[in-house]
C-alpha positions in Angstrom: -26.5 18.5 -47.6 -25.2 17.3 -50.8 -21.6 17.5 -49.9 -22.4 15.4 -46.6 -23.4 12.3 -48.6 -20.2 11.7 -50.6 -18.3 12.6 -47.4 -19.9 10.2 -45.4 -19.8 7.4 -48.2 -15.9 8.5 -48.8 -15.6 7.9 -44.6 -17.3 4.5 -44.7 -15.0 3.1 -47.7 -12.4 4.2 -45.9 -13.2 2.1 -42.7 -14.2 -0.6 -44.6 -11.2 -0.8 -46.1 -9.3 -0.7 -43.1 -11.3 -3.4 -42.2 -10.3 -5.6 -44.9 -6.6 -4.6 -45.0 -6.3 -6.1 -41.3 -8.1 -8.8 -41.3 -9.9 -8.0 -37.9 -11.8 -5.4 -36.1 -10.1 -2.3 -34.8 -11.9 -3.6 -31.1 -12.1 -7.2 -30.0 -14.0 -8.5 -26.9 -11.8 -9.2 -23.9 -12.1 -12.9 -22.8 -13.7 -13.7 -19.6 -10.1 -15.6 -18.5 -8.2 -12.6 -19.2 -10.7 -10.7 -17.3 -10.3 -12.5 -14.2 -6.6 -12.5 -14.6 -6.8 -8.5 -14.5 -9.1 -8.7 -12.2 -6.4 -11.2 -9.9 -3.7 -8.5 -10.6 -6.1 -5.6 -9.7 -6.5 -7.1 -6.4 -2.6 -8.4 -5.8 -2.2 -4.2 -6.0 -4.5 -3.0 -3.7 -3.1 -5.3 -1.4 0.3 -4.5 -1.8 -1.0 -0.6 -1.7 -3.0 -1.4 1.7 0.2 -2.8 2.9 1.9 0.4 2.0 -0.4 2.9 3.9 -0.2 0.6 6.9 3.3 0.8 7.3 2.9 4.4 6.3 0.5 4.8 9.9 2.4 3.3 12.0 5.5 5.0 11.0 3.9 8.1 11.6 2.8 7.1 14.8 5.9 6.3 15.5 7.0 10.1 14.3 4.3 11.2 16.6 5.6 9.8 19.4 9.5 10.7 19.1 8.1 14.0 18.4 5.7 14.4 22.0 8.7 12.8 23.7 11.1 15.5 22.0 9.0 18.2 23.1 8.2 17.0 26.6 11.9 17.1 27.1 12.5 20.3 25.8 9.8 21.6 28.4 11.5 20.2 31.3 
């Protein structure tokens, strides 16, 4: 138990002084503004990723149906 005190006294000096030596928390709120912006850019990608799968569907429909065709053929 003793050695834990001068440890942990040795750990706080050592963040406060971090503290001081750059002028400003390690962590800083994130503004509402830039929030929103992220959350904008957020969206702008799920779109463009929606847009992707869709095209992905119907190009494998498209697959699908080449391929039934294909095999129909190869039947007759």
């Amino acid at each position: 138990m003793r050695f834990v005190r001068p440890f942990l006294a040795l750990f706080v000096a050592a963040l406060m002084a971090t503290l001081v030596a750059t002028g400003e928390p390690p962590a800083r709120a994130q503004s509402t503004d830039e929030a929103e912006e992220e959350a904008d850019d957020a969206r702008e990608r799920v779109d463009d990723a929606s847009g992707l799968v869709d095209e992905a569907v119907e190009n494998r429909e498209e697959i699908e149906h080449q391929l039934a065709e294909s095999i129909s053929r190869l039947n007759e």
